[in-house]
C-alpha positions as CSV (number, residue, x, y, z in Angstrom):
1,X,-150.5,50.2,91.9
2,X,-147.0,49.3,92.6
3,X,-145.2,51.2,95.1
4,X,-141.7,52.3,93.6
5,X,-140.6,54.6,96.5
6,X,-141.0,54.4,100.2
7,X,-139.9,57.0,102.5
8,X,-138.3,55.8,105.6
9,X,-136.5,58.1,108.0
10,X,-134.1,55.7,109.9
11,X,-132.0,57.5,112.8
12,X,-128.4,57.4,113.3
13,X,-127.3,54.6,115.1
14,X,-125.5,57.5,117.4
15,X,-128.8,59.1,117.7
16,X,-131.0,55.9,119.2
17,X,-130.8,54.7,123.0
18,X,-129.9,51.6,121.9
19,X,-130.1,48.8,118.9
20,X,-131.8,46.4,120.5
21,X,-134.4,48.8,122.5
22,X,-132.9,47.8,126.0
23,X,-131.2,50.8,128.0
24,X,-130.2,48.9,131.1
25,X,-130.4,45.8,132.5
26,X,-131.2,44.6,136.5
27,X,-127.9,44.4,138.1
28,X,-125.9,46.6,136.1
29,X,-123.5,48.7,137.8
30,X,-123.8,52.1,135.8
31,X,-122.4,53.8,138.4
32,X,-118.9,51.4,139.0
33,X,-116.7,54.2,137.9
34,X,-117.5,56.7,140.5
35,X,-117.7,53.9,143.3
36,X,-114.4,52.7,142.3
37,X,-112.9,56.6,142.6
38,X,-114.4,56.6,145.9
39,X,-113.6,53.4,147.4
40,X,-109.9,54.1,146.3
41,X,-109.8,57.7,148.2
42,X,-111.2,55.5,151.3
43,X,-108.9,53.3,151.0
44,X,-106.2,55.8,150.7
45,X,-107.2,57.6,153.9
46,X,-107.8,54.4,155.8
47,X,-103.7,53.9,154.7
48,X,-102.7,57.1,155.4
49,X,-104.5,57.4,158.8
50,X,-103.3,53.9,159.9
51,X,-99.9,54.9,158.9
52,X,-99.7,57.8,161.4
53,X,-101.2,55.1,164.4
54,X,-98.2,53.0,163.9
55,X,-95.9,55.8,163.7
56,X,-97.5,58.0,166.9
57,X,-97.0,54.3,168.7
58,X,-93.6,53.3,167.8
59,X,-92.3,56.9,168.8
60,X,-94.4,56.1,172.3
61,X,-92.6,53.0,172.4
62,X,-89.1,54.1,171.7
63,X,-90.0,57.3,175.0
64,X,-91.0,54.3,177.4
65,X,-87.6,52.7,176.1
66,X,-85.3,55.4,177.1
């Protein structure tokens, strides 16, 4: 007997984890975003708090001048 229809449910695209069946991969940085965002607010306060050093020891400078 010759088949003349076959059923196949085939998902969305949207709807599988991924085409070729591989989710994630050793090494992959899923999370580089968020790290980025934090390392910048570090970096910021790392600025901002070296910024107030320099400026507490140049007005101690300019007292020991006078």
């Amino acid at each position: 007997m010759k088949r003349t229809r076959e059923t196949i449910f085939y998902q969305h695209p949207d709807e599988r984890p991924n085409i070729s069946g591989c989710t994630f991969f050793d090494g992959e940085d899923l999370t580089e975003e968020q790290r980025k965002k934090k390392q910048q607010a570090q970096q910021r306060e790392w600025l901002m708090q070296q910024m107030e050093e320099k400026k507490q020891k140049q007005a101690l400078d300019q007292r020991k001048d006078k």
